[in-house]
N, C-alpha and C positions, 0 to 999 in steps of 0.2 A: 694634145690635151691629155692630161692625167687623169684617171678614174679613179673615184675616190671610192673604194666599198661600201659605205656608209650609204651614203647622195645613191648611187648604184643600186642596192638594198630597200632604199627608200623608193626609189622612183617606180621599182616593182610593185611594189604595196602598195603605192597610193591608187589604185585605180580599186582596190580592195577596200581600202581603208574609206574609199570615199573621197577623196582629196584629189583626183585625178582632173588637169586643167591641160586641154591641148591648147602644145605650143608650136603647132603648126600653121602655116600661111598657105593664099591660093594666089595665084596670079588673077586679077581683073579680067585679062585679055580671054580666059575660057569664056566668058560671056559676053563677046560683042556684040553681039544683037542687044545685048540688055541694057537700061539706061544704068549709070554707076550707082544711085543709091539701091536699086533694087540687086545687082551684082553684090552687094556688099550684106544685102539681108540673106541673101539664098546663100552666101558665103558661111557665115555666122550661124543660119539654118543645120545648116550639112556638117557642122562642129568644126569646124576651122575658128584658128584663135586670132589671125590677122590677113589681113591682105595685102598680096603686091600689088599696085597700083600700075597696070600698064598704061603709058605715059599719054597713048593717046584716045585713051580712053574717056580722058579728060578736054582735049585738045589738039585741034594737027599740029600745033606748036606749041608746046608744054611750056618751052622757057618762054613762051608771053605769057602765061600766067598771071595776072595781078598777084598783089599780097589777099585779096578778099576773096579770090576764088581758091588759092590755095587754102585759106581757113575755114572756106565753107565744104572743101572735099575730105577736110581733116575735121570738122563736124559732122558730115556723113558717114564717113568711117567710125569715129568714135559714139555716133548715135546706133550704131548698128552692134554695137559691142566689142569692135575688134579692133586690134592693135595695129 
């Protein structure tokens, strides 16, 4: 990856300027005791900007999945503010 001075320069600033958005994620899996939507609020709480979804978090078998549960765990996530 190239660094670009500018992007560089800037990315310093913006936590000065006010502009500063973290774009870090947390693993699911630090909270298994926790059910997923509240993992994902205390995720979000703590300034993290996404979550990884540890798989069986959701599921002992993830690829059973329906299509509705995976859009309600990607409503979850996206109600909670994170990517």
């Amino acid at each position: 990856m190239r660094m670009i001075r500018r992007r560089f320069l800037l990315g310093c600033a913006a936590p000065l300027l006010g502009q500063w958005q973290s774009r870090l994620s947390f693993c699911s899996g630090a909270f298994a005791e926790m059910r997923f939507p509240e993992a994902c609020k205390v995720t979000r709480r703590t300034g993290y900007a996404g979550i990884e979804i540890e798989p069986a978090h959701l599921s002992a078998d993830p690829a059973s999945l329906s299509p509705a549960q995976r859009r309600e765990a990607r409503r979850i996530v996206e109600g909670a503010g994170l990517r």
